[in-house]
N, CA, C, O and CB atoms as a CASP TS submission, in Angstrom:
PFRMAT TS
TARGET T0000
AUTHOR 0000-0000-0000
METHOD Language model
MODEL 1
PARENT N/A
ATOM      1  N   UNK     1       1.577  13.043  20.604  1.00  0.00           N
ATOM      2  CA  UNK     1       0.741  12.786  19.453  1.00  0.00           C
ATOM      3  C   UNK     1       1.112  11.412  18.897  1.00  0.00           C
ATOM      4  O   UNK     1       2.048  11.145  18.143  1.00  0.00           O
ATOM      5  CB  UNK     1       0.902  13.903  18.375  1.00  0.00           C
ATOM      6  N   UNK     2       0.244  10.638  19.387  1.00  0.00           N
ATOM      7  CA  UNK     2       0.546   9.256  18.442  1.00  0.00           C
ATOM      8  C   UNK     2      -0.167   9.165  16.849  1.00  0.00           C
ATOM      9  O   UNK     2      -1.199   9.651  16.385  1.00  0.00           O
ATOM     10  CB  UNK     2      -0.130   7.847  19.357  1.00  0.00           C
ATOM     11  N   UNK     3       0.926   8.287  16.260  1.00  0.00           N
ATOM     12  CA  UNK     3       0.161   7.970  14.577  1.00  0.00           C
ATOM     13  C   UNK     3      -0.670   6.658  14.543  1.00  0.00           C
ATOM     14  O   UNK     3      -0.529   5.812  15.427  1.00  0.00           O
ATOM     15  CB  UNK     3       1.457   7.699  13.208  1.00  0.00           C
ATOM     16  N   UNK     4      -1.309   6.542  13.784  1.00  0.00           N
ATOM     17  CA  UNK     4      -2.134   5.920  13.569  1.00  0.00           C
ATOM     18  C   UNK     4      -1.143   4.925  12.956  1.00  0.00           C
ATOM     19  O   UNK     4      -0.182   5.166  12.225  1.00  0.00           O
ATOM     20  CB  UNK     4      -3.235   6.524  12.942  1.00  0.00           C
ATOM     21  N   UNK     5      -1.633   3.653  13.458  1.00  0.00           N
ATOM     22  CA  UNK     5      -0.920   2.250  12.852  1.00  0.00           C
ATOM     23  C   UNK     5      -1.970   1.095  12.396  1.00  0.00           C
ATOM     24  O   UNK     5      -3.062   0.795  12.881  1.00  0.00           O
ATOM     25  CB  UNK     5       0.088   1.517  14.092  1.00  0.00           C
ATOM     26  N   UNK     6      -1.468   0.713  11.622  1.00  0.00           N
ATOM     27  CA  UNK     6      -2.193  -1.211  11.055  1.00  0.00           C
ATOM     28  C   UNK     6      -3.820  -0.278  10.160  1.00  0.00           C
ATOM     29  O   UNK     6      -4.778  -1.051  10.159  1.00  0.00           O
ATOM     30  CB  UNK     6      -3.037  -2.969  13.435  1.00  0.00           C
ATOM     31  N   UNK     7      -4.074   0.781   9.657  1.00  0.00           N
ATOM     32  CA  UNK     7      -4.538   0.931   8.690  1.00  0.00           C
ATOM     33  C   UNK     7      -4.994   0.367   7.585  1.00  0.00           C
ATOM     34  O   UNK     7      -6.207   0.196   7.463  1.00  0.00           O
ATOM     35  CB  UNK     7      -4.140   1.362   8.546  1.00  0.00           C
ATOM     36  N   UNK     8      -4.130  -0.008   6.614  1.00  0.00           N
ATOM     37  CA  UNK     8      -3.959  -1.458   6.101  1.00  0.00           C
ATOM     38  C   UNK     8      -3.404  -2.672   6.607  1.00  0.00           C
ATOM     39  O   UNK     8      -2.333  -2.788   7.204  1.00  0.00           O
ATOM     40  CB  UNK     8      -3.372  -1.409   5.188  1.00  0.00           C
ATOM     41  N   UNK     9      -4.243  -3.584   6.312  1.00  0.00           N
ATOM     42  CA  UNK     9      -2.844  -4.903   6.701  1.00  0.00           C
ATOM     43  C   UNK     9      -2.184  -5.422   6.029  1.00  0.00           C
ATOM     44  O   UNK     9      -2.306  -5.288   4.812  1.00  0.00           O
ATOM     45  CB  UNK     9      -3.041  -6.069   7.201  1.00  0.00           C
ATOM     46  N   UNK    10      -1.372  -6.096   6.507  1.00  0.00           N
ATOM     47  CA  UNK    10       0.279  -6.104   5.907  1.00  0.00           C
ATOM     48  C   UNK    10      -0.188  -7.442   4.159  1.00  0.00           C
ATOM     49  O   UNK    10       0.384  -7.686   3.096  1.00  0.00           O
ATOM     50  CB  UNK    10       1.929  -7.230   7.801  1.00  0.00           C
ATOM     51  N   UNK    11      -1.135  -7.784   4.649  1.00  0.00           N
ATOM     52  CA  UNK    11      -1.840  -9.229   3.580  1.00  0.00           C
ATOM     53  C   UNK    11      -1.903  -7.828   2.196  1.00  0.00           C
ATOM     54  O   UNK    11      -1.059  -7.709   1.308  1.00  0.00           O
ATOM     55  CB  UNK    11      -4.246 -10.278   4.349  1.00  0.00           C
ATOM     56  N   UNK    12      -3.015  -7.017   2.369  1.00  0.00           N
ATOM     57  CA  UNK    12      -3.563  -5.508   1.534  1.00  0.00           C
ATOM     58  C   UNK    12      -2.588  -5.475   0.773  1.00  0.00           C
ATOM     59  O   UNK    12      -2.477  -5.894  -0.379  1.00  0.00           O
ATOM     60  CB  UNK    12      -3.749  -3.950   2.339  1.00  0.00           C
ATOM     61  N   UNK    13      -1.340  -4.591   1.919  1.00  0.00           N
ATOM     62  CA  UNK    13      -0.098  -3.796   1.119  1.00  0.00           C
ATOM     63  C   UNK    13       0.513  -4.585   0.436  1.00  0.00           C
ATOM     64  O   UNK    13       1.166  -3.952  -0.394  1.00  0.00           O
ATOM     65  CB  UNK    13       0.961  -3.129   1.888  1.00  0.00           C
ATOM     66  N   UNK    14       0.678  -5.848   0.321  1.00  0.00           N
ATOM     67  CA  UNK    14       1.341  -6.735  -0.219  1.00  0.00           C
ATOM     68  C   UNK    14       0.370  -6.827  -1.415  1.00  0.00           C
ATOM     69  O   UNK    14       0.740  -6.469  -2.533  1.00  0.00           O
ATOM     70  CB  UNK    14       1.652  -7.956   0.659  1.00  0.00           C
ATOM     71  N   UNK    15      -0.693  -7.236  -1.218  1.00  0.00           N
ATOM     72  CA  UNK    15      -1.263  -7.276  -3.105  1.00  0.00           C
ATOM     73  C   UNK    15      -1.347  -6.073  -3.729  1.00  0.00           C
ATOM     74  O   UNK    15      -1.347  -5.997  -4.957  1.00  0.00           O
ATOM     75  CB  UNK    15      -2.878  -7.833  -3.437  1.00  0.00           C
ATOM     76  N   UNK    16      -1.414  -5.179  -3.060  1.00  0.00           N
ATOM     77  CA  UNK    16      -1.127  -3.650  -3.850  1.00  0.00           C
ATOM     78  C   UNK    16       0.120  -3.964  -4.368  1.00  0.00           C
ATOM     79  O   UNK    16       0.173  -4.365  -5.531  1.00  0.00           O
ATOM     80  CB  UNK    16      -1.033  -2.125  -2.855  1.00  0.00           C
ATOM     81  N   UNK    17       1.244  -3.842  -3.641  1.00  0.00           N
ATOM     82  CA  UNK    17       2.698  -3.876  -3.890  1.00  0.00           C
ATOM     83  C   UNK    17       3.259  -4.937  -5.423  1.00  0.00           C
ATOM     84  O   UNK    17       4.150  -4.668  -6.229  1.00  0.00           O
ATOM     85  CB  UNK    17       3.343  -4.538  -2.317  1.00  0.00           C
ATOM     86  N   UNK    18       2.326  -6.173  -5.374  1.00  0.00           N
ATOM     87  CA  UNK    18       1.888  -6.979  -6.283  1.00  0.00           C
ATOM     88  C   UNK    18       1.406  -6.092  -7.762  1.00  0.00           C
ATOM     89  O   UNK    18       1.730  -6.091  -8.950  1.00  0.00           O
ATOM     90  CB  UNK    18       0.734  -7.794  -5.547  1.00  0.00           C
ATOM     91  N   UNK    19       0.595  -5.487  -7.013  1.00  0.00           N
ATOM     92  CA  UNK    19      -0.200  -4.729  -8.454  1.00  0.00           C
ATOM     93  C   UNK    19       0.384  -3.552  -9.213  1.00  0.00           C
ATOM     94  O   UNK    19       0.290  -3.103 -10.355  1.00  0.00           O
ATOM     95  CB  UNK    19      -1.623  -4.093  -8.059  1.00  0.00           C
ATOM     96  N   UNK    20       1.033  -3.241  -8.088  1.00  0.00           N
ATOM     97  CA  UNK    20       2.040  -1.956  -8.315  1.00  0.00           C
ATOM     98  C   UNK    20       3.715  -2.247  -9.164  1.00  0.00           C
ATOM     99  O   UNK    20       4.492  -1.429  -9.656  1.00  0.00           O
ATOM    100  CB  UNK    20       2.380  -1.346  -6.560  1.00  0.00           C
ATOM    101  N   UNK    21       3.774  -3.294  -9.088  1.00  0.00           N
ATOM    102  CA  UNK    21       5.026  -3.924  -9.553  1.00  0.00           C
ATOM    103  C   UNK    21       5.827  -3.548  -8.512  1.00  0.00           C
ATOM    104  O   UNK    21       6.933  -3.792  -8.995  1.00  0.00           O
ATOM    105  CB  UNK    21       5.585  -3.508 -10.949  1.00  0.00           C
ATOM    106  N   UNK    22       6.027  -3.129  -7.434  1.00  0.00           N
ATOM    107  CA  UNK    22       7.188  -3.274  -6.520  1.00  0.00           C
ATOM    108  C   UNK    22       7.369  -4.174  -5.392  1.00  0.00           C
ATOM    109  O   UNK    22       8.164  -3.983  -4.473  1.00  0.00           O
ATOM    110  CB  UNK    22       7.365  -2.203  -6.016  1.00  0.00           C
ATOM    111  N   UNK    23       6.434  -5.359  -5.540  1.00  0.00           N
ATOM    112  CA  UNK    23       6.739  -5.857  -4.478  1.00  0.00           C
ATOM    113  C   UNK    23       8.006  -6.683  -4.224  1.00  0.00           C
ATOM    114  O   UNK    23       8.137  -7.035  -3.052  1.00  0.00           O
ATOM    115  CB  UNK    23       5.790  -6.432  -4.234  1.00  0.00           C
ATOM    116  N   UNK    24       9.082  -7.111  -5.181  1.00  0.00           N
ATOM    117  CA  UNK    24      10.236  -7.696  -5.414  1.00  0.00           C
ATOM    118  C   UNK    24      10.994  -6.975  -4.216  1.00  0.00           C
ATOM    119  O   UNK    24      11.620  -7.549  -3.325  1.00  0.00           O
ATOM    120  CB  UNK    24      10.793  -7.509  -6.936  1.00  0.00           C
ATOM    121  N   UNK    25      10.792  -5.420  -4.390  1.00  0.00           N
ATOM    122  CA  UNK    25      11.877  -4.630  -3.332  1.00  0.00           C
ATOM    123  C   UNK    25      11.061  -4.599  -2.427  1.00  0.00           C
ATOM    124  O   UNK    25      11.836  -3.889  -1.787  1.00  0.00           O
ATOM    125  CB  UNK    25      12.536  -3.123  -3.615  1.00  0.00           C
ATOM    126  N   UNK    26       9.958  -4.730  -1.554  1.00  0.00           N
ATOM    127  CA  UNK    26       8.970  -5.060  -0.211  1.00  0.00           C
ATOM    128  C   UNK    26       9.675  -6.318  -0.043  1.00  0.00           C
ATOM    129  O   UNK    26       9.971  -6.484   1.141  1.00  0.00           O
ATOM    130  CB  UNK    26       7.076  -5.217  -0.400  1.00  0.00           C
ATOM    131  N   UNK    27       9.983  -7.093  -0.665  1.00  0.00           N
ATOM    132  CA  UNK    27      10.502  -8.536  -0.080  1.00  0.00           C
ATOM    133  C   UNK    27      11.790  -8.750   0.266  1.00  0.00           C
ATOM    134  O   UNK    27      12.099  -9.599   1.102  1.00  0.00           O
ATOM    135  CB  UNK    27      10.318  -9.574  -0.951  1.00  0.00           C
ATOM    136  N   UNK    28      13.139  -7.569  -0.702  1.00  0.00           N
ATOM    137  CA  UNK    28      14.571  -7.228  -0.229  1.00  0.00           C
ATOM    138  C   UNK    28      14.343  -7.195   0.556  1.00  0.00           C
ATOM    139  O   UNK    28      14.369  -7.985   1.499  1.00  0.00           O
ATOM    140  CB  UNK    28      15.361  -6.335  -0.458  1.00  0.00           C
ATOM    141  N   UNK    29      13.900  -5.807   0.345  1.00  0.00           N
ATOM    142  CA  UNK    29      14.557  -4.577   1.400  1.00  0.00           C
ATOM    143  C   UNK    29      13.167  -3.966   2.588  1.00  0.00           C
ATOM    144  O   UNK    29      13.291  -2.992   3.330  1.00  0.00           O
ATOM    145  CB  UNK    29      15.206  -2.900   0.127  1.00  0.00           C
ATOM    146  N   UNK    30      12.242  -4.616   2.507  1.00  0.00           N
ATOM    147  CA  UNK    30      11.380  -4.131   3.581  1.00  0.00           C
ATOM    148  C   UNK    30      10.514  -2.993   3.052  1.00  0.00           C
ATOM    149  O   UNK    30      10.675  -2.365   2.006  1.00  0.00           O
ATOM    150  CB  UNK    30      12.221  -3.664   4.805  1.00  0.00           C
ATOM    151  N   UNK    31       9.709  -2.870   3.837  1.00  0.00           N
ATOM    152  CA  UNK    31       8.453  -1.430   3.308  1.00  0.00           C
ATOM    153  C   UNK    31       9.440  -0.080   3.552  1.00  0.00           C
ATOM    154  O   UNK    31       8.964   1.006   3.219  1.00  0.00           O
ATOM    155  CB  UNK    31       6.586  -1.216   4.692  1.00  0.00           C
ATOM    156  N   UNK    32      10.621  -0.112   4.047  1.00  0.00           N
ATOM    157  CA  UNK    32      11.364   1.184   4.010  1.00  0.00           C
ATOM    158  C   UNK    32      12.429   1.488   2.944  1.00  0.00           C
ATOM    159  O   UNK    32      13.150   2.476   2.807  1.00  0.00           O
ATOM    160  CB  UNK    32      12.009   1.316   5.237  1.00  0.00           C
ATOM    161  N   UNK    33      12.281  -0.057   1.967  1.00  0.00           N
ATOM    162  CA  UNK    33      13.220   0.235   0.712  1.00  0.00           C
ATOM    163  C   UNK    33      12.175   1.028  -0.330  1.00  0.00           C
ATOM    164  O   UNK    33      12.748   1.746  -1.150  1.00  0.00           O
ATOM    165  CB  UNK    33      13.915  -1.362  -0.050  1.00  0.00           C
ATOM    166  N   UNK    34      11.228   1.001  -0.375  1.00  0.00           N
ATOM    167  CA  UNK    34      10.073   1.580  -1.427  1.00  0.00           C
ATOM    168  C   UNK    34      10.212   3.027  -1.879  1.00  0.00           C
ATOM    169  O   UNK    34      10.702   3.722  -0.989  1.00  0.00           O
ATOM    170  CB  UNK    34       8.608   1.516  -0.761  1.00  0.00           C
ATOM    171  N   UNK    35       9.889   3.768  -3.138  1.00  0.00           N
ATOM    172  CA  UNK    35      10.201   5.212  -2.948  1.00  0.00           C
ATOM    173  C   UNK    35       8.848   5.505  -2.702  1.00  0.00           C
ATOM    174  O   UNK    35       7.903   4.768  -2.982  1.00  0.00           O
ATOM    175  CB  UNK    35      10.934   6.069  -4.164  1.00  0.00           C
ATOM    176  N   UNK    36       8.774   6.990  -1.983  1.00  0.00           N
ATOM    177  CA  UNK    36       7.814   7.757  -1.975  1.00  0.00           C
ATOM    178  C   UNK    36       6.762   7.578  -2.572  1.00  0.00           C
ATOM    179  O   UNK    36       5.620   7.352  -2.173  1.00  0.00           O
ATOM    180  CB  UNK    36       8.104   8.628  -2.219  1.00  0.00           C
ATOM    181  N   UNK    37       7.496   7.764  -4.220  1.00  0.00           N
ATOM    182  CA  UNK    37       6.162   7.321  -5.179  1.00  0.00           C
ATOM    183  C   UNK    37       5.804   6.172  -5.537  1.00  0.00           C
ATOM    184  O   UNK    37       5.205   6.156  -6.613  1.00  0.00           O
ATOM    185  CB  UNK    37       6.147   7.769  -6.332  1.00  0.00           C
ATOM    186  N   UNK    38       5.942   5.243  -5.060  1.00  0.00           N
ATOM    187  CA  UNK    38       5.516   3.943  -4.611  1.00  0.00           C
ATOM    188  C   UNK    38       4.622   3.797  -3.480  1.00  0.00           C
ATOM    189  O   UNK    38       3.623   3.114  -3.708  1.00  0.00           O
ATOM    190  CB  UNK    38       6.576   3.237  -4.327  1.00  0.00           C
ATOM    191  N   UNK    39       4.736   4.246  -2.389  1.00  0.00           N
ATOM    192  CA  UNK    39       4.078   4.351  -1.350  1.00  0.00           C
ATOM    193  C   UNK    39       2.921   5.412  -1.845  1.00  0.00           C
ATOM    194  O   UNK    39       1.785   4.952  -1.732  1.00  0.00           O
ATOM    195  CB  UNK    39       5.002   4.727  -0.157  1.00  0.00           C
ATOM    196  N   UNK    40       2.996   6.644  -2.332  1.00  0.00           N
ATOM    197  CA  UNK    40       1.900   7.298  -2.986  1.00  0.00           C
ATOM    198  C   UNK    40       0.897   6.225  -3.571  1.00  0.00           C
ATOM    199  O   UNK    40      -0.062   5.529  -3.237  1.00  0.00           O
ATOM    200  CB  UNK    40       2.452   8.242  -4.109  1.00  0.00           C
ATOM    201  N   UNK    41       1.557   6.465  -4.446  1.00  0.00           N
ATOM    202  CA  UNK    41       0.490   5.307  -5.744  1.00  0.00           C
ATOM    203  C   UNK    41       0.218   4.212  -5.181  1.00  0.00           C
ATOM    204  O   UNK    41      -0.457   3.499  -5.924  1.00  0.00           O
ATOM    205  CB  UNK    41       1.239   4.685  -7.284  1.00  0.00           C
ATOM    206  N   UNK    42       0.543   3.551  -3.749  1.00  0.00           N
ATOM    207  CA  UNK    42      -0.647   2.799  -3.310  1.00  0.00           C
ATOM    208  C   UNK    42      -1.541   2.909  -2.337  1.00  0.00           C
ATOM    209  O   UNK    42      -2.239   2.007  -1.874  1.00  0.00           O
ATOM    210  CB  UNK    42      -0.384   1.867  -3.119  1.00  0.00           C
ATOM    211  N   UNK    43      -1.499   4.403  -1.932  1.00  0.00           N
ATOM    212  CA  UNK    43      -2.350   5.277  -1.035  1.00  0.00           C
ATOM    213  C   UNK    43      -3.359   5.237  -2.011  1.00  0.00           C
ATOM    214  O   UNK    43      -4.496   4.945  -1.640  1.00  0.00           O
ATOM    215  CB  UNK    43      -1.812   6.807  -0.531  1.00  0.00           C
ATOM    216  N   UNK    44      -3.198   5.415  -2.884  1.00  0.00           N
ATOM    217  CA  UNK    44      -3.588   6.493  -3.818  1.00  0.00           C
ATOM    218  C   UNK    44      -4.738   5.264  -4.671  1.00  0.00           C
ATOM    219  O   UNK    44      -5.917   5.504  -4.928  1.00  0.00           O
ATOM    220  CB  UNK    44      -1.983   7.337  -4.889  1.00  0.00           C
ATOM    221  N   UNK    45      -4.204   4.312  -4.902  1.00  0.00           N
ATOM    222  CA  UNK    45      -4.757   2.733  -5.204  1.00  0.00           C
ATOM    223  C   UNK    45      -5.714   1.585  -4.240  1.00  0.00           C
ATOM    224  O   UNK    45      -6.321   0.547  -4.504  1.00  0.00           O
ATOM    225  CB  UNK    45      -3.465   1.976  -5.388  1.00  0.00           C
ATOM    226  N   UNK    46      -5.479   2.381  -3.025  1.00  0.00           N
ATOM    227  CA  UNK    46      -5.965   1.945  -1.972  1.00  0.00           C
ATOM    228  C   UNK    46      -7.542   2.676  -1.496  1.00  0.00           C
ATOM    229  O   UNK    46      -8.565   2.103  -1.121  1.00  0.00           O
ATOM    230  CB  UNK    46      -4.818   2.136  -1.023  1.00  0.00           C
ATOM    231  N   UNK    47      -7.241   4.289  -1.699  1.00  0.00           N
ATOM    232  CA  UNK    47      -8.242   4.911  -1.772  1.00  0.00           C
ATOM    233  C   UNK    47      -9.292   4.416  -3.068  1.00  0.00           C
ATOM    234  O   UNK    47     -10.501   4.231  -2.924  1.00  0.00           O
ATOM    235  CB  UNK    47      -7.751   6.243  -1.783  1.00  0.00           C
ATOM    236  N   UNK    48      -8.843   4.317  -3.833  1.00  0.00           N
ATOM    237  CA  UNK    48     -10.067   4.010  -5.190  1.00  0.00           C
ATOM    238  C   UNK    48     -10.636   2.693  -4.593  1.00  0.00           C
ATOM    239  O   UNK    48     -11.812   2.780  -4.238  1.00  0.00           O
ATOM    240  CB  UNK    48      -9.307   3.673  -7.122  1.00  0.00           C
ATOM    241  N   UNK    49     -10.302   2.029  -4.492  1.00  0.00           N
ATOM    242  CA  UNK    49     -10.569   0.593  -4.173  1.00  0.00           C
ATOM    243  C   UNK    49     -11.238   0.732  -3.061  1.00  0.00           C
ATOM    244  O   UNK    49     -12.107  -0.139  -3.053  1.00  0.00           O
ATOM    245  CB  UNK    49      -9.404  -0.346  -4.012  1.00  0.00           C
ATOM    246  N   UNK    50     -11.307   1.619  -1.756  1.00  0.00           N
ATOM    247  CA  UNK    50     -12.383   2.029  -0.801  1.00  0.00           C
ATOM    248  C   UNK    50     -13.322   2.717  -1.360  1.00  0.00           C
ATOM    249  O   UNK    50     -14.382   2.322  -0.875  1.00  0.00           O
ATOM    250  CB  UNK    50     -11.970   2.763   0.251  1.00  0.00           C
ATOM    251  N   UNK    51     -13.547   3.713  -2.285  1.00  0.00           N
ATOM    252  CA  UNK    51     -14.282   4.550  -2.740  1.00  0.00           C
ATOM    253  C   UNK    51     -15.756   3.531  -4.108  1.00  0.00           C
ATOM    254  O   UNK    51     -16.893   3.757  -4.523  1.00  0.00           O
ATOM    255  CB  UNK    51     -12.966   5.772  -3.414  1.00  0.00           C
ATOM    256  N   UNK    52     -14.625   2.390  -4.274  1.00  0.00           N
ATOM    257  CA  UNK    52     -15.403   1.246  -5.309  1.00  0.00           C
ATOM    258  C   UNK    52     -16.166   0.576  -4.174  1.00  0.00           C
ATOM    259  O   UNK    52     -17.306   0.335  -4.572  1.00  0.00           O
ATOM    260  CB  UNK    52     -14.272  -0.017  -6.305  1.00  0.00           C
ATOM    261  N   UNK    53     -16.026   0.271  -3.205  1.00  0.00           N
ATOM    262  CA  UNK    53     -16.627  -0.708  -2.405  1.00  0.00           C
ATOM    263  C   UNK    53     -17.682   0.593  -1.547  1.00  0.00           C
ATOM    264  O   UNK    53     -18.643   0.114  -0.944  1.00  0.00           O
ATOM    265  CB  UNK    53     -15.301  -1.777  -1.358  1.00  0.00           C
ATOM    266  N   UNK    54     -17.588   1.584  -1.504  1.00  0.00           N
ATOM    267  CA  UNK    54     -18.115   2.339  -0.786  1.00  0.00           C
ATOM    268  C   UNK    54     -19.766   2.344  -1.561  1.00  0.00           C
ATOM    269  O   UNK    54     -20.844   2.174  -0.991  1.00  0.00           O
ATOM    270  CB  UNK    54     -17.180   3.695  -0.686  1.00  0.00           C
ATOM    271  N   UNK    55     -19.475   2.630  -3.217  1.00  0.00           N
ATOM    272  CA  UNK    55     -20.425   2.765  -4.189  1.00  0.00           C
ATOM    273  C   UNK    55     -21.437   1.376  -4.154  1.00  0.00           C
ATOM    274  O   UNK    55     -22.590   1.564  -4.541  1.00  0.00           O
ATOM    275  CB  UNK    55     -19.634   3.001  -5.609  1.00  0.00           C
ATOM    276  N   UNK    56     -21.138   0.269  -3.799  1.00  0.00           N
ATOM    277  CA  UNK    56     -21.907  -0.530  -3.733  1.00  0.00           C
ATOM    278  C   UNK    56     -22.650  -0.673  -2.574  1.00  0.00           C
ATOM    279  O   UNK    56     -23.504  -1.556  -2.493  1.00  0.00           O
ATOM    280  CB  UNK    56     -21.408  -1.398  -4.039  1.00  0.00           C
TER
END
């Protein structure tokens, strides 16, 4: 069973991460320093923002 990769691109997660206020630790420590709920809330930020562009 393979996962699905490059979903977002790495340009995306980074202005989310921006918007989200965590991108300081995306730039330490890598997309594996982030918590959970960080990575949530830009699933989660990512979906609205498809669902806005969908409406138009």
């Amino acid at each position: 069973m393979s996962r699905r990769r490059g979903v977002m691109s790495d340009q995306f997660k980074e202005e989310l991460a921006k918007e989200l206020g965590f991108y300081d630790t995306v730039k330490k420590e890598g997309w594996g320093g982030i918590r959970s709920r960080d990575a949530g809330n830009m699933v989660k930020r990512a979906i609205e923002i498809a669902q806005e562009h969908a409406k138009k």
